[in-house]
FIVEX-768553 format. One record per residue (C-alpha): residue number from 1; residue in one letter; x, y, z. Coordinates in steps of 0.5 Angstrom, whole numbers, plus 500, padded with zeros to 3 digits. Example, Ala and Ser with C-alpha at 12.3 -4.5 7.8 and 13.67 -1.06 7.14 Angstrom:
2
+------+------+-----+-----+-----+
: resi : resn :   X :   Y :   Z :
+------+------+-----+-----+-----+
:    1 :    A : 525 : 491 : 516 :
:    2 :    S : 527 : 498 : 514 :
+------+------+-----+-----+-----+
// end
This chain:
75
+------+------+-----+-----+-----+
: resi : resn :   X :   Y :   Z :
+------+------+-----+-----+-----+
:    1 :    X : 504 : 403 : 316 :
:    2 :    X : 502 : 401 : 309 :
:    3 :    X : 494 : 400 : 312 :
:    4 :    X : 494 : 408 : 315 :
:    5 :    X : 489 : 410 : 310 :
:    6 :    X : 485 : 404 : 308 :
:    7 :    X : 478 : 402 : 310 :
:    8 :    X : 476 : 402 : 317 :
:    9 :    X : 474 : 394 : 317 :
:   10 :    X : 470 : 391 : 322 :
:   11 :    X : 471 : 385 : 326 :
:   12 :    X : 470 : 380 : 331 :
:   13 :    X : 475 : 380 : 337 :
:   14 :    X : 473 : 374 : 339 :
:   15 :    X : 475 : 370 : 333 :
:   16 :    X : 482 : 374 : 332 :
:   17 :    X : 488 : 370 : 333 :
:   18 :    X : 491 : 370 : 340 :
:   19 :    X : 497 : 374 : 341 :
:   20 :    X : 500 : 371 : 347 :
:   21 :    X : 499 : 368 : 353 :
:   22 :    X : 500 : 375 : 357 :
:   23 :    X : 493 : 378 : 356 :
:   24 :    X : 487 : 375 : 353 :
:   25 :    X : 486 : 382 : 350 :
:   26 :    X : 492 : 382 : 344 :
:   27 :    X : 490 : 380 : 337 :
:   28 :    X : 494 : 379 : 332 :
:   29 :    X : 492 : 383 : 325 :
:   30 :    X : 486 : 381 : 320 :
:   31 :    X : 490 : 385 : 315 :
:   32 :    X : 497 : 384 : 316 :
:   33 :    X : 497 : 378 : 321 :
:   34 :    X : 505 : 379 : 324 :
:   35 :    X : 501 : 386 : 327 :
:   36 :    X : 499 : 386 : 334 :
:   37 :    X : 492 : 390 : 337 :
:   38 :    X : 492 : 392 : 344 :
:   39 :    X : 484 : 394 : 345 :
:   40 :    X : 486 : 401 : 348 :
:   41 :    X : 482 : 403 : 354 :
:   42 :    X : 479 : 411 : 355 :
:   43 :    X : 484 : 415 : 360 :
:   44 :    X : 478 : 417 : 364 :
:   45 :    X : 473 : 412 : 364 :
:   46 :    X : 478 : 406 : 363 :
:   47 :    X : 472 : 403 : 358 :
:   48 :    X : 475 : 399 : 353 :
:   49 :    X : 475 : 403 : 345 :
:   50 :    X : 471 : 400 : 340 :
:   51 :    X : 476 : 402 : 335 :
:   52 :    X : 484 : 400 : 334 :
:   53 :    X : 489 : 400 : 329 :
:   54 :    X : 494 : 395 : 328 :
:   55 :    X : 501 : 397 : 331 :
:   56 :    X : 505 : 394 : 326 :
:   57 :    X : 501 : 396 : 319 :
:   58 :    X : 496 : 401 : 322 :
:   59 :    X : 490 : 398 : 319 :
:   60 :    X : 484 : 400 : 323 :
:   61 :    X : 479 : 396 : 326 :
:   62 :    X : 472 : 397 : 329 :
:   63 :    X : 470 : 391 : 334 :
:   64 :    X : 464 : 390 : 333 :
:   65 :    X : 463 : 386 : 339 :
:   66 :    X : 466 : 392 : 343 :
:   67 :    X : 460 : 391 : 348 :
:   68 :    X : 461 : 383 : 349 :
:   69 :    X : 467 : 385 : 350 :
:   70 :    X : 465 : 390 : 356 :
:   71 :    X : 460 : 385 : 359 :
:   72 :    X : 466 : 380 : 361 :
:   73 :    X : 469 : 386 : 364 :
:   74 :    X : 463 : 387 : 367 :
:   75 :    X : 463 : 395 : 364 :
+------+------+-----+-----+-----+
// end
């Protein structure tokens, strides 16, 4: 968790790295390119987050394509 409290960095979902195969939505980390991020859901409304944090070195990230992100979802 050496990123913990850097700088939130803005980002493009779209143009990060796919994870896997498993979900369109897992990236790889911009920073530390060995973590993962998940695009976490509001428990409530189920609405993708605009914001996330790198499992691995938890560099914070804002999407900033977040509403994109929505639309194909159709939210």
């Amino acid at each position: 968790m050496k990123n913990l409290t850097a700088a939130v960095i803005t980002v493009r979902h779209e143009d990060l790295p796919i994870w896997s195969d498993e979900s369109y939505y897992k990236r790889k980390c911009p920073v530390c390119e060995e973590g993962l991020l998940l695009v976490a859901r509001d428990s409530d409304t189920g609405l993708l987050q605009e914001h996330d944090r790198c499992v691995l070195c938890g560099q914070h990230v804002r999407y900033e394509d977040i509403n994109e992100m929505r639309a194909r979802e159709g939210l």
